[in-house]
C-alpha positions as CSV (number, residue, x, y, z in Angstrom):
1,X,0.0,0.0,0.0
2,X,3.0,2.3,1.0
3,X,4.4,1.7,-2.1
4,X,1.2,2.5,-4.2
5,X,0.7,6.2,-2.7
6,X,4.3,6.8,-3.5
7,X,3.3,6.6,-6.6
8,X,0.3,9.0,-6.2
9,X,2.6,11.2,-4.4
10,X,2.5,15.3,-5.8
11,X,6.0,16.4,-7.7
12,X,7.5,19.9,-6.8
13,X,5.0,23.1,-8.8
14,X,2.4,21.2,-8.7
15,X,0.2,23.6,-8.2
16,X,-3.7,24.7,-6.9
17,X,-5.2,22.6,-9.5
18,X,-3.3,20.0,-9.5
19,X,-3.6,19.4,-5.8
20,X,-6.8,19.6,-6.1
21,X,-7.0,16.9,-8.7
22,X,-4.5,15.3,-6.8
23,X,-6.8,15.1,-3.7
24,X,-9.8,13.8,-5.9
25,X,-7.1,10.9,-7.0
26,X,-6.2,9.4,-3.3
27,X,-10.2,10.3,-2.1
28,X,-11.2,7.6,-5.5
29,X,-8.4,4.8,-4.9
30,X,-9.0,5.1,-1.1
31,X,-12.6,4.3,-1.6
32,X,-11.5,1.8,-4.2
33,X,-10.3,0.0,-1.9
34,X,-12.5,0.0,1.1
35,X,-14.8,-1.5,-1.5
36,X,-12.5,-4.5,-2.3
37,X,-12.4,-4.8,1.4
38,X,-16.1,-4.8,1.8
39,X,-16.3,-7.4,-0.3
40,X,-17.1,-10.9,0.6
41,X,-14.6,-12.9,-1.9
42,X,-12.6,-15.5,-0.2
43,X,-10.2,-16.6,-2.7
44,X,-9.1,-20.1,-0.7
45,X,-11.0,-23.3,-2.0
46,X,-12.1,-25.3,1.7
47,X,-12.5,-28.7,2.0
48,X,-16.7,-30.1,2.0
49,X,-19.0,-33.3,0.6
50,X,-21.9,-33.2,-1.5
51,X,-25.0,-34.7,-2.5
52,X,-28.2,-34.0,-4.5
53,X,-32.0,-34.2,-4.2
54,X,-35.0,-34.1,-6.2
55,X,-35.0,-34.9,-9.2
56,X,-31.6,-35.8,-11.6
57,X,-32.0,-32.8,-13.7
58,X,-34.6,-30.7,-11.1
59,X,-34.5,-27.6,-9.6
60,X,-34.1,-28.5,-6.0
61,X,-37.2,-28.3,-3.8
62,X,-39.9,-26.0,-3.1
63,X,-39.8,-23.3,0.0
64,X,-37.1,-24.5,2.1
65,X,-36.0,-22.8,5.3
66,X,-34.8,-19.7,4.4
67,X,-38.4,-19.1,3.6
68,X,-38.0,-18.0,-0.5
69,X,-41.1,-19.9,-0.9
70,X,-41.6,-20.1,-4.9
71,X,-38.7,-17.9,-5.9
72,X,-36.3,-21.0,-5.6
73,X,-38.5,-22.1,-8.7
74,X,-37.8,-18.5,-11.3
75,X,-34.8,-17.4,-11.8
76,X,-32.4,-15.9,-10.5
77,X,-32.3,-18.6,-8.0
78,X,-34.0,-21.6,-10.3
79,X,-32.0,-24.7,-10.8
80,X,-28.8,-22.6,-8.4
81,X,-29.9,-23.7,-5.0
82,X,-28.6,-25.6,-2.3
83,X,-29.3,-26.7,1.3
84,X,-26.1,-26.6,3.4
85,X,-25.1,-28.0,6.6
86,X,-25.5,-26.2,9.9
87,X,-21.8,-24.7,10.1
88,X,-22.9,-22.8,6.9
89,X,-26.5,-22.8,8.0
90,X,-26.1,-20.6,10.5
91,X,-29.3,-20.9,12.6
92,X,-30.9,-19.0,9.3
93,X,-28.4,-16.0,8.9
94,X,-26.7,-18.0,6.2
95,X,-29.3,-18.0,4.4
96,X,-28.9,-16.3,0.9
97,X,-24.9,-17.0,0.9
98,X,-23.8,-17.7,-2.5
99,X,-20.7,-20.8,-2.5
100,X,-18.8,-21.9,-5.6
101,X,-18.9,-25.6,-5.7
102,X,-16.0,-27.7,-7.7
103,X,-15.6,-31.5,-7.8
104,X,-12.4,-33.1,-7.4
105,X,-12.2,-36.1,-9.8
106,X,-10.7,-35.2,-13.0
107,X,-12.1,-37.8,-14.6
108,X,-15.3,-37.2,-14.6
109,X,-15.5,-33.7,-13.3
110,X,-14.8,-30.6,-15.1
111,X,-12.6,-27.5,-14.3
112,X,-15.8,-25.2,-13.8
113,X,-17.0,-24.6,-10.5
114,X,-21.0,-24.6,-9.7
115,X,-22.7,-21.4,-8.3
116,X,-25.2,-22.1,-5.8
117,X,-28.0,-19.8,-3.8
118,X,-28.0,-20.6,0.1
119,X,-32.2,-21.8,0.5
120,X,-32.2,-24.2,2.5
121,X,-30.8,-26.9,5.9
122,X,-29.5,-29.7,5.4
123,X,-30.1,-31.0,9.4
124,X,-29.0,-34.5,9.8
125,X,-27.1,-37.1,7.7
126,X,-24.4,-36.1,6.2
127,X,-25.1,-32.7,7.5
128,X,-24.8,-33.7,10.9
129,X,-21.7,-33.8,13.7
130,X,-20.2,-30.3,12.2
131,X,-19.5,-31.5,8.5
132,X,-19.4,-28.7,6.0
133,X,-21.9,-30.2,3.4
134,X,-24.0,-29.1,0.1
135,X,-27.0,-31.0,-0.6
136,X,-27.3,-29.5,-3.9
137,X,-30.3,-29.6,-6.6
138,X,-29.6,-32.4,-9.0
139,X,-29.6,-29.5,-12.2
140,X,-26.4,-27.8,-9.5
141,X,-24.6,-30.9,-9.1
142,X,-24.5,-32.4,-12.5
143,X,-23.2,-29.1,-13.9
144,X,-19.8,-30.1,-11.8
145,X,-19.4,-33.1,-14.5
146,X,-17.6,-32.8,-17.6
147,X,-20.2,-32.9,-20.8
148,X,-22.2,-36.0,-20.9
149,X,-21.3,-37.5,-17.5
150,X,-23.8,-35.9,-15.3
151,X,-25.6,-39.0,-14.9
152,X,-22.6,-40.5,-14.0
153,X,-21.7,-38.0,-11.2
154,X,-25.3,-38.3,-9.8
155,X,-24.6,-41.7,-9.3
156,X,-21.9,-41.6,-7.0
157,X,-23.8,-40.5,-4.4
158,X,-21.5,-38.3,-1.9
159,X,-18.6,-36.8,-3.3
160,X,-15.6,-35.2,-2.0
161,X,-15.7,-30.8,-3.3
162,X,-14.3,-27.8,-2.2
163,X,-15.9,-24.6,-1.9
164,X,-15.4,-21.2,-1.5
165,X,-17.8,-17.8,-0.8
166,X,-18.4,-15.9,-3.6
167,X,-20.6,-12.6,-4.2
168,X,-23.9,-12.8,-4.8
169,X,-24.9,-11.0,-8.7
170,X,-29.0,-10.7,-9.6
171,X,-28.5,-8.8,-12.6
172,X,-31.3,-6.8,-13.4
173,X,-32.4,-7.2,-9.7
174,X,-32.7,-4.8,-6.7
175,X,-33.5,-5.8,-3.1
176,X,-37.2,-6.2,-2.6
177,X,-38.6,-6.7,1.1
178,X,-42.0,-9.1,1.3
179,X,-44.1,-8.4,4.2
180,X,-45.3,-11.6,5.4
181,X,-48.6,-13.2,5.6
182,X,-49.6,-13.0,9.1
183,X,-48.3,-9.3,9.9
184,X,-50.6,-6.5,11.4
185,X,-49.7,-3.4,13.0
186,X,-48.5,-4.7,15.9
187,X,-46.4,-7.9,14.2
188,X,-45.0,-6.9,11.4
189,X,-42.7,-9.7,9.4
190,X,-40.5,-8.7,6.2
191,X,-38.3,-11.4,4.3
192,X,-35.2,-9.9,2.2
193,X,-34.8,-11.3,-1.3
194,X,-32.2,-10.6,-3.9
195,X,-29.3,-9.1,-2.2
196,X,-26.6,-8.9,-3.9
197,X,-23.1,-9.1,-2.6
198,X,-22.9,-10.8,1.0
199,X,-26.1,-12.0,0.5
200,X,-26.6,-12.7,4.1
201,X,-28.4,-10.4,6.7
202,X,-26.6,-9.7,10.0
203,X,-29.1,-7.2,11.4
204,X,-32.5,-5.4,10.4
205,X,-33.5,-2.5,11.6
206,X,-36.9,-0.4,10.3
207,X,-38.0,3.2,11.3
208,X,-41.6,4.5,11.4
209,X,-42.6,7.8,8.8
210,X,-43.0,9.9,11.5
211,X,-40.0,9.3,13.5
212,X,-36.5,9.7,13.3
213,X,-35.4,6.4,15.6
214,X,-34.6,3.2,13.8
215,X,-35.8,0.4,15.6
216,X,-34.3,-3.5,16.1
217,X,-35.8,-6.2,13.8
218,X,-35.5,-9.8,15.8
219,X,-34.5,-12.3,13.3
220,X,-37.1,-14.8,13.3
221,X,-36.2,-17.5,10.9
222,X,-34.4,-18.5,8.2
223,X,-34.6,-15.5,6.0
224,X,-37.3,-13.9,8.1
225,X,-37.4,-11.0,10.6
226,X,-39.7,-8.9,12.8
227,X,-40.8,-6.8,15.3
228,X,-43.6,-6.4,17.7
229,X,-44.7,-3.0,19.1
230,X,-47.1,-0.6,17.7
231,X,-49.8,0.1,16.8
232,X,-46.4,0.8,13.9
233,X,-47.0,3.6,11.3
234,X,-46.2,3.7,7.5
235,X,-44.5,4.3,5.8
236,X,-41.4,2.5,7.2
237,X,-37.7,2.8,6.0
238,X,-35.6,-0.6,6.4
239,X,-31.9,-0.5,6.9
240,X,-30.1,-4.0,6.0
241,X,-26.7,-5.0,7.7
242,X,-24.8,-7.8,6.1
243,X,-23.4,-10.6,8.4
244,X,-20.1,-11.3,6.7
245,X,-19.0,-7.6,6.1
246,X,-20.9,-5.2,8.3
247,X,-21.8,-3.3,5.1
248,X,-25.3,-1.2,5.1
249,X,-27.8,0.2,3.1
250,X,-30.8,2.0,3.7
251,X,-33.9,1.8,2.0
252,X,-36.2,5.0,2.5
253,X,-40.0,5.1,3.0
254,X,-39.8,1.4,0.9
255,X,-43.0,0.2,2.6
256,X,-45.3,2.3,2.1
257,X,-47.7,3.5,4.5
258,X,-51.2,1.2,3.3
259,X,-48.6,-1.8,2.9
260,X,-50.2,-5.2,2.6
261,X,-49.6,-8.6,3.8
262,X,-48.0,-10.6,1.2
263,X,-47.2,-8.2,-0.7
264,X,-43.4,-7.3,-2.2
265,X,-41.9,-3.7,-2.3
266,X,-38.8,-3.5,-4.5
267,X,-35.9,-0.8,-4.0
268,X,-33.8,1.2,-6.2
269,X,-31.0,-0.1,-4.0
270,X,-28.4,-2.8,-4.0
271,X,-25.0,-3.7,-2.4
272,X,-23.6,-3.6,-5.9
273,X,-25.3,-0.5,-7.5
Protein backbone atom coordinates (compact mmCIF):
# COMPACT_ATOMS: atom_id res chain seq x y z
CA UNK A 1 0.00 0.00 0.00
CA UNK A 2 3.03 2.29 0.96
CA UNK A 3 4.43 1.67 -2.06
CA UNK A 4 1.24 2.53 -4.22
CA UNK A 5 0.73 6.18 -2.72
CA UNK A 6 4.27 6.82 -3.50
CA UNK A 7 3.28 6.59 -6.63
CA UNK A 8 0.30 9.01 -6.19
CA UNK A 9 2.55 11.23 -4.39
CA UNK A 10 2.53 15.34 -5.81
CA UNK A 11 5.97 16.37 -7.72
CA UNK A 12 7.49 19.94 -6.84
CA UNK A 13 4.98 23.09 -8.75
CA UNK A 14 2.39 21.17 -8.73
CA UNK A 15 0.15 23.63 -8.20
CA UNK A 16 -3.67 24.69 -6.93
CA UNK A 17 -5.21 22.64 -9.50
CA UNK A 18 -3.32 20.00 -9.48
CA UNK A 19 -3.64 19.43 -5.78
CA UNK A 20 -6.83 19.55 -6.11
CA UNK A 21 -7.03 16.90 -8.71
CA UNK A 22 -4.51 15.25 -6.84
CA UNK A 23 -6.78 15.07 -3.69
CA UNK A 24 -9.84 13.85 -5.89
CA UNK A 25 -7.09 10.95 -6.98
CA UNK A 26 -6.23 9.43 -3.29
CA UNK A 27 -10.20 10.25 -2.08
CA UNK A 28 -11.24 7.63 -5.45
CA UNK A 29 -8.35 4.78 -4.90
CA UNK A 30 -9.01 5.13 -1.07
CA UNK A 31 -12.56 4.26 -1.60
CA UNK A 32 -11.54 1.75 -4.25
CA UNK A 33 -10.33 0.03 -1.93
CA UNK A 34 -12.50 0.03 1.13
CA UNK A 35 -14.77 -1.50 -1.51
CA UNK A 36 -12.49 -4.47 -2.27
CA UNK A 37 -12.36 -4.80 1.41
CA UNK A 38 -16.11 -4.77 1.83
CA UNK A 39 -16.27 -7.42 -0.27
CA UNK A 40 -17.13 -10.93 0.61
CA UNK A 41 -14.62 -12.86 -1.90
CA UNK A 42 -12.61 -15.50 -0.20
CA UNK A 43 -10.18 -16.61 -2.70
CA UNK A 44 -9.05 -20.11 -0.70
CA UNK A 45 -10.99 -23.30 -2.01
CA UNK A 46 -12.07 -25.32 1.70
CA UNK A 47 -12.53 -28.73 2.01
CA UNK A 48 -16.65 -30.09 2.01
CA UNK A 49 -19.02 -33.28 0.57
CA UNK A 50 -21.93 -33.18 -1.50
CA UNK A 51 -25.02 -34.71 -2.46
CA UNK A 52 -28.24 -34.01 -4.50
CA UNK A 53 -31.97 -34.18 -4.17
CA UNK A 54 -34.95 -34.09 -6.17
CA UNK A 55 -35.01 -34.94 -9.23
CA UNK A 56 -31.63 -35.77 -11.63
CA UNK A 57 -32.00 -32.84 -13.75
CA UNK A 58 -34.58 -30.72 -11.15
CA UNK A 59 -34.54 -27.58 -9.55
CA UNK A 60 -34.14 -28.49 -5.97
CA UNK A 61 -37.19 -28.33 -3.80
CA UNK A 62 -39.94 -25.96 -3.09
CA UNK A 63 -39.83 -23.25 -0.03
CA UNK A 64 -37.11 -24.47 2.14
CA UNK A 65 -36.01 -22.85 5.29
CA UNK A 66 -34.80 -19.72 4.42
CA UNK A 67 -38.43 -19.07 3.59
CA UNK A 68 -37.98 -18.02 -0.55
CA UNK A 69 -41.09 -19.86 -0.94
CA UNK A 70 -41.63 -20.10 -4.92
CA UNK A 71 -38.70 -17.91 -5.86
CA UNK A 72 -36.31 -20.96 -5.57
CA UNK A 73 -38.46 -22.11 -8.69
CA UNK A 74 -37.77 -18.46 -11.35
CA UNK A 75 -34.80 -17.36 -11.78
CA UNK A 76 -32.36 -15.93 -10.54
CA UNK A 77 -32.26 -18.57 -8.01
CA UNK A 78 -34.04 -21.58 -10.28
CA UNK A 79 -31.98 -24.71 -10.83
CA UNK A 80 -28.78 -22.64 -8.45
CA UNK A 81 -29.88 -23.70 -5.04
CA UNK A 82 -28.61 -25.60 -2.33
CA UNK A 83 -29.29 -26.68 1.33
CA UNK A 84 -26.06 -26.58 3.44
CA UNK A 85 -25.10 -28.02 6.57
CA UNK A 86 -25.50 -26.24 9.92
CA UNK A 87 -21.85 -24.71 10.05
CA UNK A 88 -22.88 -22.81 6.91
CA UNK A 89 -26.51 -22.81 7.95
CA UNK A 90 -26.05 -20.56 10.52
CA UNK A 91 -29.30 -20.89 12.56
CA UNK A 92 -30.95 -19.03 9.29
CA UNK A 93 -28.41 -15.96 8.94
CA UNK A 94 -26.74 -18.05 6.24
CA UNK A 95 -29.29 -18.02 4.40
CA UNK A 96 -28.93 -16.31 0.89
CA UNK A 97 -24.94 -17.00 0.87
CA UNK A 98 -23.82 -17.72 -2.51
CA UNK A 99 -20.74 -20.78 -2.53
CA UNK A 100 -18.76 -21.94 -5.57
CA UNK A 101 -18.93 -25.57 -5.73
CA UNK A 102 -15.98 -27.72 -7.70
CA UNK A 103 -15.56 -31.45 -7.82
CA UNK A 104 -12.36 -33.12 -7.44
CA UNK A 105 -12.21 -36.10 -9.77
CA UNK A 106 -10.71 -35.24 -13.00
CA UNK A 107 -12.14 -37.84 -14.59
CA UNK A 108 -15.27 -37.25 -14.63
CA UNK A 109 -15.47 -33.69 -13.27
CA UNK A 110 -14.78 -30.65 -15.07
CA UNK A 111 -12.59 -27.49 -14.30
CA UNK A 112 -15.75 -25.24 -13.80
CA UNK A 113 -17.01 -24.63 -10.47
CA UNK A 114 -21.02 -24.56 -9.74
CA UNK A 115 -22.67 -21.35 -8.32
CA UNK A 116 -25.21 -22.10 -5.82
CA UNK A 117 -27.98 -19.84 -3.82
CA UNK A 118 -28.05 -20.59 0.15
CA UNK A 119 -32.22 -21.77 0.51
CA UNK A 120 -32.17 -24.17 2.46
CA UNK A 121 -30.77 -26.95 5.92
CA UNK A 122 -29.52 -29.67 5.35
CA UNK A 123 -30.10 -31.00 9.42
CA UNK A 124 -29.02 -34.55 9.85
CA UNK A 125 -27.14 -37.11 7.70
CA UNK A 126 -24.41 -36.07 6.22
CA UNK A 127 -25.07 -32.65 7.54
CA UNK A 128 -24.76 -33.73 10.93
CA UNK A 129 -21.69 -33.79 13.72
CA UNK A 130 -20.16 -30.26 12.23
CA UNK A 131 -19.50 -31.49 8.48
CA UNK A 132 -19.42 -28.75 6.02
CA UNK A 133 -21.92 -30.23 3.42
CA UNK A 134 -23.97 -29.12 0.12
CA UNK A 135 -27.01 -30.96 -0.64
CA UNK A 136 -27.32 -29.48 -3.93
CA UNK A 137 -30.31 -29.60 -6.57
CA UNK A 138 -29.61 -32.44 -8.98
CA UNK A 139 -29.63 -29.55 -12.23
CA UNK A 140 -26.37 -27.79 -9.53
CA UNK A 141 -24.57 -30.85 -9.11
CA UNK A 142 -24.50 -32.43 -12.46
CA UNK A 143 -23.21 -29.12 -13.88
CA UNK A 144 -19.83 -30.06 -11.80
CA UNK A 145 -19.45 -33.12 -14.53
CA UNK A 146 -17.59 -32.81 -17.61
CA UNK A 147 -20.23 -32.86 -20.76
CA UNK A 148 -22.17 -36.00 -20.90
CA UNK A 149 -21.29 -37.45 -17.52
CA UNK A 150 -23.84 -35.86 -15.28
CA UNK A 151 -25.59 -39.05 -14.92
CA UNK A 152 -22.60 -40.48 -13.97
CA UNK A 153 -21.73 -38.04 -11.15
CA UNK A 154 -25.32 -38.32 -9.82
CA UNK A 155 -24.56 -41.74 -9.29
CA UNK A 156 -21.89 -41.64 -7.01
CA UNK A 157 -23.85 -40.53 -4.37
CA UNK A 158 -21.50 -38.32 -1.94
CA UNK A 159 -18.57 -36.80 -3.28
CA UNK A 160 -15.62 -35.18 -1.96
CA UNK A 161 -15.73 -30.80 -3.26
CA UNK A 162 -14.27 -27.85 -2.19
CA UNK A 163 -15.89 -24.63 -1.89
CA UNK A 164 -15.43 -21.21 -1.45
CA UNK A 165 -17.80 -17.78 -0.83
CA UNK A 166 -18.41 -15.85 -3.65
CA UNK A 167 -20.57 -12.56 -4.24
CA UNK A 168 -23.91 -12.80 -4.81
CA UNK A 169 -24.93 -11.04 -8.69
CA UNK A 170 -28.95 -10.71 -9.65
CA UNK A 171 -28.55 -8.78 -12.61
CA UNK A 172 -31.34 -6.81 -13.41
CA UNK A 173 -32.45 -7.22 -9.68
CA UNK A 174 -32.72 -4.78 -6.68
CA UNK A 175 -33.47 -5.82 -3.11
CA UNK A 176 -37.17 -6.23 -2.57
CA UNK A 177 -38.64 -6.71 1.06
CA UNK A 178 -42.03 -9.05 1.32
CA UNK A 179 -44.08 -8.43 4.19
CA UNK A 180 -45.31 -11.62 5.36
CA UNK A 181 -48.55 -13.20 5.56
CA UNK A 182 -49.62 -13.04 9.12
CA UNK A 183 -48.31 -9.25 9.86
CA UNK A 184 -50.57 -6.53 11.41
CA UNK A 185 -49.68 -3.37 12.97
CA UNK A 186 -48.47 -4.73 15.92
CA UNK A 187 -46.44 -7.94 14.25
CA UNK A 188 -44.97 -6.94 11.43
CA UNK A 189 -42.68 -9.71 9.43
CA UNK A 190 -40.48 -8.68 6.22
CA UNK A 191 -38.28 -11.39 4.26
CA UNK A 192 -35.22 -9.92 2.21
CA UNK A 193 -34.84 -11.27 -1.31
CA UNK A 194 -32.16 -10.63 -3.94
CA UNK A 195 -29.26 -9.08 -2.20
CA UNK A 196 -26.57 -8.92 -3.92
CA UNK A 197 -23.06 -9.06 -2.57
CA UNK A 198 -22.87 -10.85 0.98
CA UNK A 199 -26.05 -12.03 0.46
CA UNK A 200 -26.62 -12.72 4.06
CA UNK A 201 -28.35 -10.38 6.75
CA UNK A 202 -26.62 -9.71 10.01
CA UNK A 203 -29.08 -7.22 11.40
CA UNK A 204 -32.49 -5.42 10.35
CA UNK A 205 -33.51 -2.49 11.62
CA UNK A 206 -36.86 -0.43 10.34
CA UNK A 207 -38.01 3.25 11.25
CA UNK A 208 -41.64 4.48 11.35
CA UNK A 209 -42.61 7.79 8.79
CA UNK A 210 -43.04 9.88 11.53
CA UNK A 211 -40.02 9.32 13.47
CA UNK A 212 -36.50 9.75 13.32
CA UNK A 213 -35.42 6.42 15.64
CA UNK A 214 -34.63 3.16 13.83
CA UNK A 215 -35.82 0.42 15.63
CA UNK A 216 -34.26 -3.49 16.07
CA UNK A 217 -35.80 -6.17 13.80
CA UNK A 218 -35.47 -9.83 15.79
CA UNK A 219 -34.49 -12.27 13.28
CA UNK A 220 -37.11 -14.76 13.27
CA UNK A 221 -36.16 -17.48 10.88
CA UNK A 222 -34.41 -18.54 8.21
CA UNK A 223 -34.57 -15.50 5.99
CA UNK A 224 -37.28 -13.86 8.09
CA UNK A 225 -37.37 -10.96 10.62
CA UNK A 226 -39.74 -8.88 12.83
CA UNK A 227 -40.78 -6.80 15.34
CA UNK A 228 -43.57 -6.35 17.67
CA UNK A 229 -44.71 -3.00 19.11
CA UNK A 230 -47.12 -0.60 17.69
CA UNK A 231 -49.79 0.09 16.80
CA UNK A 232 -46.39 0.82 13.92
CA UNK A 233 -46.98 3.58 11.29
CA UNK A 234 -46.16 3.72 7.49
CA UNK A 235 -44.50 4.34 5.80
CA UNK A 236 -41.38 2.51 7.17
CA UNK A 237 -37.74 2.84 6.03
CA UNK A 238 -35.59 -0.58 6.43
CA UNK A 239 -31.89 -0.51 6.94
CA UNK A 240 -30.11 -4.02 6.02
CA UNK A 241 -26.68 -4.97 7.73
CA UNK A 242 -24.81 -7.76 6.11
CA UNK A 243 -23.37 -10.59 8.41
CA UNK A 244 -20.13 -11.29 6.66
CA UNK A 245 -18.97 -7.59 6.12
CA UNK A 246 -20.89 -5.21 8.28
CA UNK A 247 -21.76 -3.33 5.08
CA UNK A 248 -25.30 -1.18 5.14
CA UNK A 249 -27.81 0.22 3.06
CA UNK A 250 -30.81 2.02 3.68
CA UNK A 251 -33.91 1.77 2.02
CA UNK A 252 -36.24 4.97 2.52
CA UNK A 253 -40.04 5.07 2.98
CA UNK A 254 -39.84 1.44 0.92
CA UNK A 255 -43.03 0.18 2.64
CA UNK A 256 -45.35 2.27 2.08
CA UNK A 257 -47.71 3.55 4.50
CA UNK A 258 -51.22 1.24 3.31
CA UNK A 259 -48.59 -1.77 2.94
CA UNK A 260 -50.25 -5.16 2.60
CA UNK A 261 -49.60 -8.59 3.76
CA UNK A 262 -48.01 -10.58 1.23
CA UNK A 263 -47.18 -8.19 -0.65
CA UNK A 264 -43.44 -7.30 -2.21
CA UNK A 265 -41.88 -3.68 -2.27
CA UNK A 266 -38.78 -3.49 -4.46
CA UNK A 267 -35.87 -0.83 -3.98
CA UNK A 268 -33.81 1.20 -6.24
CA UNK A 269 -31.03 -0.11 -4.01
CA UNK A 270 -28.40 -2.76 -4.02
CA UNK A 271 -25.04 -3.67 -2.36
CA UNK A 272 -23.60 -3.55 -5.88
CA UNK A 273 -25.34 -0.49 -7.48
Amino acid sequence: MLTQMHLLLPRRGFGLIGAIFFAMAVLEWFTAVAQLQHRVLDLHWLPATATWYGSPEGDGSDGGACGYGNLVDVRPLKARVGAVSPILFKNGEGCGACYKVKCLDQRICSRRAVTVIITDECPGGYCSNGNTHFDLSGAAFGRMAIAGEGGQLRNRGEIPVIYRRTPCKYRGKNIAFHVNEGSTEYWLSVLVEFEDGDGDIGAMQIKEGNSREWLEMKHLWGANWCIIGGPLKGPFSVRLTTLSTGRTVSARDIIPRNWSPKATYTSRLNFFS
